[in-house]
C-alpha positions as CSV (number, residue, x, y, z in Angstrom):
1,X,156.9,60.9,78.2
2,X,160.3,60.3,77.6
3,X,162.4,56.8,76.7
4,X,162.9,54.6,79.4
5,X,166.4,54.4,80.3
6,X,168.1,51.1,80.6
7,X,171.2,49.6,82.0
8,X,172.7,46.5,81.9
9,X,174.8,45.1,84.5
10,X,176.8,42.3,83.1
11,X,177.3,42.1,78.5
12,X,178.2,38.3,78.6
13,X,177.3,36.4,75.4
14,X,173.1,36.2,76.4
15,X,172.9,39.9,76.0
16,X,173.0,39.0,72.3
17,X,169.2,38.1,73.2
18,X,168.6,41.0,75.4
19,X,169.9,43.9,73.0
20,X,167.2,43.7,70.1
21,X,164.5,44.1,72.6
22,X,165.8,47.7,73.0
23,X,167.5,48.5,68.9
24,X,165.5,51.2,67.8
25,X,162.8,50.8,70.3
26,X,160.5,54.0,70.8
27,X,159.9,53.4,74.5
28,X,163.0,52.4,76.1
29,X,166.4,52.6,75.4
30,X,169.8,51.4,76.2
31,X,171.6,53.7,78.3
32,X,174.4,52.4,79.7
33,X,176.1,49.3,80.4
34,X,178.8,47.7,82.8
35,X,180.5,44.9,82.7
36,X,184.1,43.5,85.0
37,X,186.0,42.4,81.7
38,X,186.5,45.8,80.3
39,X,187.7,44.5,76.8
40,X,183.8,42.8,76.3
41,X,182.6,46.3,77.7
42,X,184.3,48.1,74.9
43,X,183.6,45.9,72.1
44,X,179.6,46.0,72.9
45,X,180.1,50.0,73.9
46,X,180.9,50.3,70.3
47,X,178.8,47.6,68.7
48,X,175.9,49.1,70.1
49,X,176.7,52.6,70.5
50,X,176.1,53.2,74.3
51,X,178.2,56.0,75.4
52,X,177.9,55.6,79.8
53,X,179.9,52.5,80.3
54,X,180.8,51.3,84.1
55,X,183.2,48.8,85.2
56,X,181.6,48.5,88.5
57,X,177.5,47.7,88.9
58,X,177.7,50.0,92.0
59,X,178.7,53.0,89.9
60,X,175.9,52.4,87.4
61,X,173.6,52.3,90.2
62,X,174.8,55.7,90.9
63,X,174.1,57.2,88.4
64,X,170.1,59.2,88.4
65,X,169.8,59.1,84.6
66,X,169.4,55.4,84.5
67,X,165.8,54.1,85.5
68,X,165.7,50.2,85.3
69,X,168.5,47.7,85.0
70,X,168.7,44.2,83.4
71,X,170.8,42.1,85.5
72,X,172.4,39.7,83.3
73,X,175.4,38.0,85.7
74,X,176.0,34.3,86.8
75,X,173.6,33.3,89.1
76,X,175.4,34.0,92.7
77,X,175.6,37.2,92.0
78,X,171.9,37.9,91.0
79,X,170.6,38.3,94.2
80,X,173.3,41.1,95.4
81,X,172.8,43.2,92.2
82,X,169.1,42.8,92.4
83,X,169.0,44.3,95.9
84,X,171.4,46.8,95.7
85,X,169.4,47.9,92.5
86,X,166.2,48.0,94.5
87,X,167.7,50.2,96.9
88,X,169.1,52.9,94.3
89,X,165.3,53.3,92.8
90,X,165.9,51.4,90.2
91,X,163.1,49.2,88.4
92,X,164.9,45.8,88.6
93,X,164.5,42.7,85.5
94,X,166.7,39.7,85.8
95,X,167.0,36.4,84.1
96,X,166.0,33.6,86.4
97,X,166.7,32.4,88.5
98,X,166.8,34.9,91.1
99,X,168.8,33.7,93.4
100,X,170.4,30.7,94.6
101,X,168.8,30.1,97.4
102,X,165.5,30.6,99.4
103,X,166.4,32.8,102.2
104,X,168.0,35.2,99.1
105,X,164.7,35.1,97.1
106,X,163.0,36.3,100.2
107,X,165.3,39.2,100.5
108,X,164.3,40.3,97.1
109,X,160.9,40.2,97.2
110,X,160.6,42.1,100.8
111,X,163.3,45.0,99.2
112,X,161.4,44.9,96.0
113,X,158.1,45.2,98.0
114,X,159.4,47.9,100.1
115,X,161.2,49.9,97.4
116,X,157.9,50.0,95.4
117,X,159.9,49.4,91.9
118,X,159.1,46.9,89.3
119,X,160.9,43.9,89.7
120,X,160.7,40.4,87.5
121,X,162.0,37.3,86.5
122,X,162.0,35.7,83.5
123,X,162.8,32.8,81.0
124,X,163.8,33.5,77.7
125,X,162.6,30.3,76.2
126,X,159.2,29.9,77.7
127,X,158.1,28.8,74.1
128,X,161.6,26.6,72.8
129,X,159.8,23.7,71.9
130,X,162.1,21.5,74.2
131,X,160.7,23.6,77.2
132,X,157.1,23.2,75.7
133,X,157.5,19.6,75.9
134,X,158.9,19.9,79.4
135,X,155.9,21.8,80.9
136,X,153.6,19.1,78.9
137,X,154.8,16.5,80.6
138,X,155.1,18.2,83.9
139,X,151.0,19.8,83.5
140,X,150.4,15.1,82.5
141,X,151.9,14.5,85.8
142,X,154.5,11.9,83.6
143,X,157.6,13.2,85.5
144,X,156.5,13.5,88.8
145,X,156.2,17.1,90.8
146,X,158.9,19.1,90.6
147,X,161.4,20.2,93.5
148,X,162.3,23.9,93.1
């Protein structure tokens, strides 16, 4: 079986965290990227030697080489990128949240449940010990039950 074949949509600053996880990794790798500011797209083409680079996230999407996408955008755009991921096959990871609103996370789940593609969301710093602290005090019941 092959590498998995990775794109990311969006090379802001918090793909510094993202990249590592596929440097030199035997079971994925990073394929292509895309990103609106096409100086920043450059500069991480060449720091991290991806050759397919998009200036559009629908062009990436395109393309039947690419297997999963991180989306790593602001927030209002997560939910439109997710979808449209979805709906080109593509496995679909994003940084929370999802979306910014309920009626949006919906959508995603019911395309990502239709499209049969893995789809997630996730916190980089589950284990920062100011979020540690957070969820201790939240699991205590000191701060009350949380809104969204």
């Amino acid at each position: 079986m092959g590498k998995l074949r990775v794109g990311f949509i969006g090379v802001g600053d918090i793909t510094d965290l993202h990249y590592p996880g596929y440097k030199d990794n035997p079971k994925a790798e990073l394929y292509a990227i895309c990103d609106v500011d096409e100086e920043r797209l450059q500069k991480r083409a060449s720091e991290w030697k991806v050759e397919k680079t998009y200036t559009d996230y629908r062009e990436l999407l395109t393309d039947p080489n690419i297997e999963a996408v991180e989306v790593i955008t602001p927030h209002h755009l997560h939910a439109e990128m997710g979808i449209a991921a979805l709906k080109a096959g593509k496995h679909v990871s994003m940084q929370k949240p999802m979306a910014v609103n309920i009626g949006e996370c919906h959508e995603l789940i019911k395309t990502a449940e239709r499209s049969q593609k893995l789809f997630r969301v996730f916190e980089n710093f589950r284990f920062y010990p100011p979020m540690v602290k957070a969820k201790e005090l939240l699991d205590s019941g000191a701060i009350g039950e949380p809104l969204s």
